[in-house]
C-alpha positions as a printed Julia matrix, in Angstrom:
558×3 Matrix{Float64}:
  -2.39   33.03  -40.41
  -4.27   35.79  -38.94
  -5.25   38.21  -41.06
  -6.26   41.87  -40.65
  -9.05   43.63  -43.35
  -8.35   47.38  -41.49
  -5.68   49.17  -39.61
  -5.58   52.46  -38.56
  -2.41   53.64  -37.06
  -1.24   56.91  -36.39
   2.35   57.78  -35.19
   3.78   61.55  -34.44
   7.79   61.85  -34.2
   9.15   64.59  -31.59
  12.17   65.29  -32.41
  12.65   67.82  -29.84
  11.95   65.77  -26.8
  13.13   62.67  -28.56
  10.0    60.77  -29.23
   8.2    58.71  -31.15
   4.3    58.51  -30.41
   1.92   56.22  -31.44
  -1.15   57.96  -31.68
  -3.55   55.08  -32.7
  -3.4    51.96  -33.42
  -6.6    50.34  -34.18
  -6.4    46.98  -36.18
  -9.2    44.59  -37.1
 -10.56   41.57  -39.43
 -14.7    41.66  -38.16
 -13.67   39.3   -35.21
 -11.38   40.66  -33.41
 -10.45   44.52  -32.57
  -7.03   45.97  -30.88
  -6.99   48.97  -30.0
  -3.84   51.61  -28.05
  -1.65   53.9   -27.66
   2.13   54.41  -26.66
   5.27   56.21  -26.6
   8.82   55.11  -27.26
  10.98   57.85  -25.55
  15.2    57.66  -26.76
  16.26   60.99  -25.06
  18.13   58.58  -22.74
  17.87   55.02  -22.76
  14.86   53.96  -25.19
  12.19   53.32  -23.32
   8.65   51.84  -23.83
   5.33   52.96  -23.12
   2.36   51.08  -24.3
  -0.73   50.28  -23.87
  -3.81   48.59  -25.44
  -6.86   46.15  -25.05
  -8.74   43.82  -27.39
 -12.41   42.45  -27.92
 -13.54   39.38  -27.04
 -11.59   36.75  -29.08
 -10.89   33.04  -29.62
  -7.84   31.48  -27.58
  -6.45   30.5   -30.9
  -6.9    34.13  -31.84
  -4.84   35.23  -29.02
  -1.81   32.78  -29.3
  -1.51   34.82  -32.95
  -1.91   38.14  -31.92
   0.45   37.92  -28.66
   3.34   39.97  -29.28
   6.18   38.28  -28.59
   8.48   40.39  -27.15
   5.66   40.71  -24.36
   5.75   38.3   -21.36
   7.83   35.46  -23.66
   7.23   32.88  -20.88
   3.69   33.4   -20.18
   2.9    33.41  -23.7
   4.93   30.16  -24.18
   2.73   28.5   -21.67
  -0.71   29.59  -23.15
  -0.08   28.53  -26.61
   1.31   25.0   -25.23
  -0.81   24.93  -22.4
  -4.32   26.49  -23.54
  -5.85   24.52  -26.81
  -9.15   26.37  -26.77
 -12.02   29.21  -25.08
 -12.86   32.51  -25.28
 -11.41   35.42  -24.55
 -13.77   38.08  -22.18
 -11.34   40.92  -22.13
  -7.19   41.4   -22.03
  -5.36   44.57  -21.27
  -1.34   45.32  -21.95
   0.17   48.2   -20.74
   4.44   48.67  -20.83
   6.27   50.91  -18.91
   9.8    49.98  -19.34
  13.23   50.34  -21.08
  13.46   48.7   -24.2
  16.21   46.22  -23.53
  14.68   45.1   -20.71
  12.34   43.62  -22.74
  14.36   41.21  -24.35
  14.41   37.54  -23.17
  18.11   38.22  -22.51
  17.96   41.52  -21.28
  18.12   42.22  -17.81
  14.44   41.55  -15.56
  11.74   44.36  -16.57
  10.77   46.2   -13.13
   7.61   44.52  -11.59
   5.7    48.14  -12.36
   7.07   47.73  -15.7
   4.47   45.65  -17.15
   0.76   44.82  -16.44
  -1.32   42.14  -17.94
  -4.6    41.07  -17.61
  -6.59   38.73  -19.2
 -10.14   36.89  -18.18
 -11.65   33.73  -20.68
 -14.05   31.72  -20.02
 -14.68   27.62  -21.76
 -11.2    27.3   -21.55
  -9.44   23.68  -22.02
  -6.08   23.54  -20.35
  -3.7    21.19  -20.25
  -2.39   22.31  -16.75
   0.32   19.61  -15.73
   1.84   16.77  -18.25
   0.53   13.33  -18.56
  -2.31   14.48  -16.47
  -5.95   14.31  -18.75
  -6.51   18.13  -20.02
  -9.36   20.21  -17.84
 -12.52   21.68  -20.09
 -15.0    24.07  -19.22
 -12.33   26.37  -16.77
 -12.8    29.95  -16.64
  -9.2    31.7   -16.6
  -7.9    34.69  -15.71
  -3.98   35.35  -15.62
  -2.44   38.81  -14.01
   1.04   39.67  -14.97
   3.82   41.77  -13.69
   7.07   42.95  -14.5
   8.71   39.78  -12.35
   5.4    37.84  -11.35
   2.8    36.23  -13.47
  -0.4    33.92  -11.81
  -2.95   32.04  -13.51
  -6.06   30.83  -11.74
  -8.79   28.63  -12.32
 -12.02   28.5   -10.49
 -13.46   25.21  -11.52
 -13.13   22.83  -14.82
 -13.89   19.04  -15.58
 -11.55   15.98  -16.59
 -11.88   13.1   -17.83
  -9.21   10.07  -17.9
  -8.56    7.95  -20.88
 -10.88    5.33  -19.64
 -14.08    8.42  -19.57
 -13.55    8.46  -16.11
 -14.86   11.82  -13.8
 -12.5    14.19  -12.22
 -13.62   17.74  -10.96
 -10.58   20.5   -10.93
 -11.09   23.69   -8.57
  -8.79   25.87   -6.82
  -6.07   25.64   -9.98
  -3.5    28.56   -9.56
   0.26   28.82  -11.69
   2.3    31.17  -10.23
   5.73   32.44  -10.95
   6.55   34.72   -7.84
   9.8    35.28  -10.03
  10.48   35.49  -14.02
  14.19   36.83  -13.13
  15.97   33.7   -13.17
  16.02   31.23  -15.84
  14.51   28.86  -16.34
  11.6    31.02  -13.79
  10.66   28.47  -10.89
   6.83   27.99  -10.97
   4.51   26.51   -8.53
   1.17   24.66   -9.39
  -1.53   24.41   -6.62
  -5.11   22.72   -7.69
  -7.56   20.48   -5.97
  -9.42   17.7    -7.89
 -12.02   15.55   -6.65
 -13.6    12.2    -8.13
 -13.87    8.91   -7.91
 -10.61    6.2    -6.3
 -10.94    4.69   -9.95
 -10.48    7.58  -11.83
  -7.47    8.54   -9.24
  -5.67    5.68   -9.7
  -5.59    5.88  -13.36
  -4.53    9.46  -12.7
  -2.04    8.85  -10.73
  -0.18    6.4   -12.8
   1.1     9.46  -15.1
   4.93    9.66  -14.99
   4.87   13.03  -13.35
   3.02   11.38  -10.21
   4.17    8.08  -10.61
   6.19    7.63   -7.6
   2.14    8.05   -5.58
   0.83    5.6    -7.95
   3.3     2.84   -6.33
   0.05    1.95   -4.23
  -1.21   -1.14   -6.71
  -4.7    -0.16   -6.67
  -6.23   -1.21   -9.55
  -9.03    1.16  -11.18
 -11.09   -1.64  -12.1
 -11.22   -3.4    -8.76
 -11.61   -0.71   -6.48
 -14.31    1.9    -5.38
 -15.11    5.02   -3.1
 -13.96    8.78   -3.62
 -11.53   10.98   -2.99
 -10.78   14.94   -2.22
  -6.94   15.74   -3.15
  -5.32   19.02   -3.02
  -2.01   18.78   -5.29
   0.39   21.2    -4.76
   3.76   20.85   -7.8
   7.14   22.64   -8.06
   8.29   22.9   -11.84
  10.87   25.73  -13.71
   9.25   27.38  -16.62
  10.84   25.7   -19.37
   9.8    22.97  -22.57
  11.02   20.42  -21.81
  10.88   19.41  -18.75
  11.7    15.71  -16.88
  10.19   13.94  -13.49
  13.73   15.58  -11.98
  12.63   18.94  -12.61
   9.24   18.18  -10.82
   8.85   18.24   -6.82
   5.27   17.94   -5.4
   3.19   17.12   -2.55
  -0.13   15.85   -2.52
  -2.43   15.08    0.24
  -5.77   13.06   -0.12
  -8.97   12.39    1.85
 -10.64    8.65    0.8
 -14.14    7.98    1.82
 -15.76    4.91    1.49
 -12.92    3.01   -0.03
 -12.38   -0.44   -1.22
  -9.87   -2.28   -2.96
  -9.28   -6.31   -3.66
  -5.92   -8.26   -2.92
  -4.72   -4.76   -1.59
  -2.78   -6.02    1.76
  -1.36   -9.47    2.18
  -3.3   -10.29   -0.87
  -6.95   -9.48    1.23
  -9.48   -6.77    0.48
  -8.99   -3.12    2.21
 -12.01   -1.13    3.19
 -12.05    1.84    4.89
 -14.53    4.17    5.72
 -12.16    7.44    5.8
  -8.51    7.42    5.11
  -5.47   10.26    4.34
  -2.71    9.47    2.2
   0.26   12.28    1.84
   2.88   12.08   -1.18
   5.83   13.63   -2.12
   8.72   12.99   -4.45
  10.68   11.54   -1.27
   7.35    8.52   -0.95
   4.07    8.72    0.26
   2.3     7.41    4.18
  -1.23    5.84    4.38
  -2.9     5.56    7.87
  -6.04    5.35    9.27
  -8.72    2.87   10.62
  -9.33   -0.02    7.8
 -10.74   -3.72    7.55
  -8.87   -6.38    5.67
 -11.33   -9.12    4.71
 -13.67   -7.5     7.29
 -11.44   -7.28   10.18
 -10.78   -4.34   12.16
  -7.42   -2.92   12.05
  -5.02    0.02   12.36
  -2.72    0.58    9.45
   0.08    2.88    8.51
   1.73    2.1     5.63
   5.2     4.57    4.59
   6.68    3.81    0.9
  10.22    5.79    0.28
  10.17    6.6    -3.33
  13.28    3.89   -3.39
  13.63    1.21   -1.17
  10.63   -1.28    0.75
   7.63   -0.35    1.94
   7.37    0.42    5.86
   3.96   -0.95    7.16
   2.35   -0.84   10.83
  -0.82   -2.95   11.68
  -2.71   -3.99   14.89
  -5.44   -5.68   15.17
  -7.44   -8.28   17.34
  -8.48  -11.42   15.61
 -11.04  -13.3    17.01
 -12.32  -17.11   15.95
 -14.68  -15.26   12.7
 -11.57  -13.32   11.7
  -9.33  -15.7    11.69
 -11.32  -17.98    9.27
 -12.2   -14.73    6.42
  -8.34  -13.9     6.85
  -7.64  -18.08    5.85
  -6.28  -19.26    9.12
  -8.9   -21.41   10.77
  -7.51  -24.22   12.58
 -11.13  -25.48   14.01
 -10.95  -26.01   17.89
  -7.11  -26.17   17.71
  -7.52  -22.02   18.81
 -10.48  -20.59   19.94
 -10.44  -16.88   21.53
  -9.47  -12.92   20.51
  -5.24  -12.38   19.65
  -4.07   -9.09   19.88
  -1.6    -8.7    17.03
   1.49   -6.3    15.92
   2.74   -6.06   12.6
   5.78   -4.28   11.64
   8.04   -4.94    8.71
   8.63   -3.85    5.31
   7.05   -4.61    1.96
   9.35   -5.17   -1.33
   8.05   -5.27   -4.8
   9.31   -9.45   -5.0
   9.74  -10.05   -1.26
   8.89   -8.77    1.85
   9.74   -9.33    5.69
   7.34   -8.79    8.38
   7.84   -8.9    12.24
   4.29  -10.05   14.36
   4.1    -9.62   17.45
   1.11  -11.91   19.09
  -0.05  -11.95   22.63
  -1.74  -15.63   23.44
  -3.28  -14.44   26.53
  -7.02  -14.82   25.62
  -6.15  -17.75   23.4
  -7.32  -20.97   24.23
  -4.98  -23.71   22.89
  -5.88  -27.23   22.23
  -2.72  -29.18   20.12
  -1.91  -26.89   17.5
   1.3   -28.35   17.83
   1.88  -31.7    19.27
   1.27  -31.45   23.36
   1.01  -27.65   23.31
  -2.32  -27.34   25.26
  -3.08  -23.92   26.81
  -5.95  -22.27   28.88
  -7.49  -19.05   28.25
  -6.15  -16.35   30.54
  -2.41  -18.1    31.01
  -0.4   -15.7    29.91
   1.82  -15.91   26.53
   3.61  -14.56   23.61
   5.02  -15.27   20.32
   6.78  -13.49   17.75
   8.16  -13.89   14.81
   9.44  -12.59   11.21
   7.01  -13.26    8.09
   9.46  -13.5     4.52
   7.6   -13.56    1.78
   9.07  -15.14   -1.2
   7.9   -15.55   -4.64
   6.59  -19.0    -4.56
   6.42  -19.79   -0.59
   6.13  -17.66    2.66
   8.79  -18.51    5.6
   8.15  -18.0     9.26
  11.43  -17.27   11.13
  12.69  -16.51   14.42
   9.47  -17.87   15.94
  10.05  -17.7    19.64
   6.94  -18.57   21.78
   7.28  -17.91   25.2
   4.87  -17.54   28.8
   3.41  -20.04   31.94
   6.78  -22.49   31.28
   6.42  -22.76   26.92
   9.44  -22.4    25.19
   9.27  -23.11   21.59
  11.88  -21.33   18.84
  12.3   -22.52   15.17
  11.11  -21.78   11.81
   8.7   -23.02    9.5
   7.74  -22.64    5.39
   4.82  -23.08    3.92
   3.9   -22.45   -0.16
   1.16  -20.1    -1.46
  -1.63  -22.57   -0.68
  -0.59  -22.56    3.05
   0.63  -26.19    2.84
   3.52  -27.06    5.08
   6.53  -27.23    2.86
   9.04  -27.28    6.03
   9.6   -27.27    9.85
  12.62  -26.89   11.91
  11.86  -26.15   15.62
  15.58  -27.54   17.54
  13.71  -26.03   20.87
  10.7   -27.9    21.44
   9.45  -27.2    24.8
   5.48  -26.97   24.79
   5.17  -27.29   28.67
   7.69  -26.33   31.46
  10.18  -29.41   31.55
  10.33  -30.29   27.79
  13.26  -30.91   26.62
  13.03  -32.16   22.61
  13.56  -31.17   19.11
  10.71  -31.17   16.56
  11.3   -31.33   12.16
   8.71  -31.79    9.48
   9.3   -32.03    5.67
   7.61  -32.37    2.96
   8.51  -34.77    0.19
   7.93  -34.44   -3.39
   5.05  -36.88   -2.75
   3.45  -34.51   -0.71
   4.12  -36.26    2.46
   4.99  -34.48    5.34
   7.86  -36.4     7.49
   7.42  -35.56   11.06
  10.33  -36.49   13.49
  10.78  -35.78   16.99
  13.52  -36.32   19.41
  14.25  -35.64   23.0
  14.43  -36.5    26.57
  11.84  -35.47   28.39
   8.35  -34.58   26.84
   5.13  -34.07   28.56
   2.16  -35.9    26.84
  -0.71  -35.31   29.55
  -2.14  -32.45   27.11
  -1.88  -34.37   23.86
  -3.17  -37.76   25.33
  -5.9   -35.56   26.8
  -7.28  -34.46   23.41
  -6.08  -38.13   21.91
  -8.47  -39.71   24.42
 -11.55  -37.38   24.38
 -12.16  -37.85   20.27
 -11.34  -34.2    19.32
 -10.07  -34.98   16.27
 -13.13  -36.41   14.89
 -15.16  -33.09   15.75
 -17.02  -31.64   12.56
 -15.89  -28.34   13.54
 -12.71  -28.83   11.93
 -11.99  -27.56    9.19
  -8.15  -28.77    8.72
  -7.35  -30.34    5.85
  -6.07  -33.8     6.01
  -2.26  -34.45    5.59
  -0.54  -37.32    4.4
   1.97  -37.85    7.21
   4.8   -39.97    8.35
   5.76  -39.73   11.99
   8.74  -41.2    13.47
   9.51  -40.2    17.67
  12.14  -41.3    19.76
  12.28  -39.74   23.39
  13.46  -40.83   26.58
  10.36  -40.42   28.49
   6.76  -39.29   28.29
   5.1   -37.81   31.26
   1.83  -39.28   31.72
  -0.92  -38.77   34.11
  -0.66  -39.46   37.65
   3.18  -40.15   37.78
   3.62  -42.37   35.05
   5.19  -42.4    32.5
   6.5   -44.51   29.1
  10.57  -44.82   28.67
  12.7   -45.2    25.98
   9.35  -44.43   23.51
   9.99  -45.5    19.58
   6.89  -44.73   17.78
   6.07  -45.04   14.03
   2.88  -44.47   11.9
   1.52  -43.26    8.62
  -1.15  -41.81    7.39
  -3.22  -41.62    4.23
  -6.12  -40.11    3.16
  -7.39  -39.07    6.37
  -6.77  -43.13    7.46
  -3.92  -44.57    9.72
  -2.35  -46.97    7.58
   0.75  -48.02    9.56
   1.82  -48.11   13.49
   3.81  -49.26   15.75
   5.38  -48.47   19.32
   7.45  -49.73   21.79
   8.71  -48.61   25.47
   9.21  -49.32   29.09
   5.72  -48.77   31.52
   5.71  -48.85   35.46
   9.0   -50.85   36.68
  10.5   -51.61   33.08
   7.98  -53.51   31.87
   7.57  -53.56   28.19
   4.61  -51.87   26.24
   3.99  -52.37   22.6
   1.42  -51.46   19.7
   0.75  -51.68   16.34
  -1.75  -52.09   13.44
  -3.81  -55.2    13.02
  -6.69  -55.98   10.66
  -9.64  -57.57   11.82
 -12.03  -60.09   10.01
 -14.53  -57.31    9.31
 -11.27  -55.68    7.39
 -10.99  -52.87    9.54
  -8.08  -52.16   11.1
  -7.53  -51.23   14.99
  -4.1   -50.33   16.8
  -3.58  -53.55   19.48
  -1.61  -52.66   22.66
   0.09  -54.94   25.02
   1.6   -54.36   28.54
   2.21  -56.39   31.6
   1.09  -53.79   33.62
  -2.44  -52.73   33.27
  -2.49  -50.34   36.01
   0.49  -48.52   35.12
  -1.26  -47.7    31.67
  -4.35  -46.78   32.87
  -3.09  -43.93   35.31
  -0.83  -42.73   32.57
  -3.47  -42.07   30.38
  -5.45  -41.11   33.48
  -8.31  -43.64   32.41
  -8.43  -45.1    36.08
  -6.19  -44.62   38.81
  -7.16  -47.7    41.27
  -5.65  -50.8    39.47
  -2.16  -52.27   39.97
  -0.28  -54.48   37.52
  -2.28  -56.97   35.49
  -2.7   -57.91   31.78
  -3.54  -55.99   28.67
């Protein structure tokens, strides 16, 4: 309680003119003083005049000597909001009737009431769930309808001991009239992306704290100016709450941020409101260059934008290096949306630049021939599914689907239009068992083999600049003809072989060379127990311009 040692009052009644007058009223306990004057007029309807000041006090001082028929709302919100500081100076002064003074009474007239009041070392707790600011200096000016309560500066920090620097802090109520009175908070706070992400994950913000960055894994600072919409009331819920907040990054960082890949970015703005928040600027993922703009309603996915040009270097940080199988820059879109279990992306690629050598059996492509693929990225909990690929450009036509599980292992391939080069006309399905061998088959009519006997016959695979991990595989191909080299080609093809461990372990094919004359292969050890693929034909020369080894010889034994 808050007791006074001396009071002087002094109070004169005038009858005459209807009026009681308080002459003095001077109240004190050695630490604080009050000290005013006023008149209560009832020759019509009572009115109020009053006015007085007070020394220097404690905040705690003040929530006990607040009258409280004076300003109920803004004396709600300092004793709930205010915990502790000093009081430099406060001044009252009351023109109005009485009954306007009443919480249910009708508004007091804005020159009906003026308050002012300046502290400084004042700890506020200016929004809920949000770490209280120290060290403010406060003043608050009052009105008969308004009230508005700045802050210059004041320091945070987050349950963690985290930094945060307030400034610019105003509550206003441009209207106490209605009730509940609509309020609106403005403040800026700056600091470090750590401490903002733990700030953000209060309830009142949580719908900006969506954005997964962890404090503990991320770095760089921030500038944010927060602007809130709340009604003047205790209890209030994340309904009663709008806000907008816009933030300035610099020098961020954060791990496993997009597609599971670190995001840096040297400057970026993120705006947030209740209906979601939009990130864009200039970033690198894994240390490639890109343009992102990320939109999250505050229900539903995630809308996200990228481009970016991947070269050999960024393909390999990113986890997609395929060795000599693509070499050169690709130019990518990336537009899809982002859910918290699954997500579905559409890329957009151009192959121009891209130099293609096999990636898929006989596709074989020159830098500068133009080309295009595109196709829908699902992520699922436990795999990722490529659909609707459709590759297309200088006669390719290719359109399936493939699956692969977090490790980027083939789990599944379906492509039922296989057409690498103009002409092609064959299917193409992989699967992998619970073995962990992949079963390749491939049927069609007409295939064009030029490209992959090419590579086959140069040695690529054996290059050390691979980096391809080696799959256990089972292939089985039927087709109706392979185009070979110099107008050859092999009929009625049947092909089998395994492989294990990086080692052919089975093989065997059969088809028609030249004028119907059989060919055949298959696996054969030797005495030195190594085993080597032996191939037969009747006609020599028909083999060796298919595989375009040498174009001169006709027919003879092999």
């Amino acid at each position: 309680p808050l007791i006074f040692i001396r009071m002087a009052i002094g109070v004169r009644s005038d009858t005459d003119r209807k009026r009681v007058v308080l002459t003095q009223a001077d109240i004190s306990n050695g630490e604080i003083s009050v000290a005013g004057t006023g008149v209560v007029d009832y020759s019509g309807e009572p009115r109020l005049q009053l006015g007085f000041a007070g020394t220097p006090m404690s905040a705690s001082a003040l929530k006990r000597v607040w009258p409280i028929l004076i300003v109920p709302e803004l004396r709600e919100w300092v004793i709930e909001r205010i915990d502790k500081g000093q009081l430099q100076r406060i001044d009252v002064a009351v023109n109005s009737p009485v009954r306007n003074l009443s919480r249910k009474g009708p508004p007091i007239p804005d020159d009906g009431l003026s308050v002012n009041i300046v502290a400084s070392g004042v700890t506020v707790r200016p929004v809920d769930q949000m770490p209280p600011v120290r060290d403010a200096d406060l003043k608050a000016k009052v009105s008969g309808r308004t009230a508005l309560v700045t802050i210059s500066q004041g320091a945070a920090d987050t349950p963690s001991g985290r930094k945060l620097a307030f400034s610019d802090f105003s509550f206003e109520v441009p209207d106490m009239a209605p009730k509940p009175s609509p309020a609106k908070v403005r403040f800026r706070v700056d600091g470090s992306v750590p401490a903002a992400a733990e700030i953000l994950s209060s309830d009142r913000l949580s719908d900006l704290s969506g954005t997964l960055v962890d404090p503990n894994s991320s770095k760089g600072n921030f500038s944010a100016v927060i602007t809130m919409g709340l009604p003047v009331k205790n209890a209030l819920t994340k309904s009663d709450t709008t806000y907008t907040a816009v933030a300035d990054l610099s020098g961020f960082s954060a791990d496993k941020l997009v597609m599971n890949q670190k995001l840096e970015a040297n400057a970026l703005k993120v705006i947030a409101n209740n209906a979601g928040y939009q990130v864009r600027g200039d970033v690198r993922i894994n240390g490639q260059q890109a343009l992102l703009e990320y939109r999250k309603p505050a229900d539903g996915d995630a809308d996200v934008k990228l481009a970016a040009t991947l070269d050999d270097a960024s393909r390999a940080r990113l986890g997609i290096d395929l060795g000599p199988a693509i070499t050169g820059q690709l130019p990518i879109k990336l537009v899809g949306k982002v859910g918290e279990h699954d997500s579905r992306l559409g890329i957009e690629a151009d192959l121009t630049a891209l130099k293609l050598d096999n990636i898929l059996p006989g596709w074989v492509k020159t830098s500068g021939k133009a080309g295009k693929a595109t196709f829908n990225v699902v992520q699922k909990p436990q795999s990722i599914r490529f659909e609707d690929i459709v590759v297309e450009g200088g006669g390719v036509s290719i359109k399936g689907s493939l699956e692969v599980d977090q490790n980027g292992d083939l789990i599944s391939a379906n492509f039922p239009v296989y057409s690498p080069t103009d002409g092609d006309r064959t299917t193409l399905r992989a699967e992998r068992n619970t073995d962990g061998v992949v079963k390749v088959t491939m049927r069609g009519d007409v295939f064009d083999g030029r490209g992959f006997l090419k590579s086959a016959v140069s040695g690529r695979e054996a290059e050390t600049k691979s980096k391809s991990k080696a799959i256990d595989f089972d292939v089985d191909l039927k087709l109706g003809a392979v185009q070979g080299f110099n107008g050859e080609a092999v009929r009625s093809i049947d092909c089998k072989f395994s492989r294990r461990g990086g080692t052919i372990r089975s093989f065997s094919l059969s088809g028609k060379l030249g004028r119907d004359t059989p060919v055949t292969a298959d696996l054969r050890g030797r005495a030195q127990g190594r085993e080597v693929i032996y191939l037969e034909t009747s006609d020599a020369g028909a083999f060796f311009r298919f595989t375009d080894t040498y174009s001169k010889m006709v027919g003879g034994q092999l």
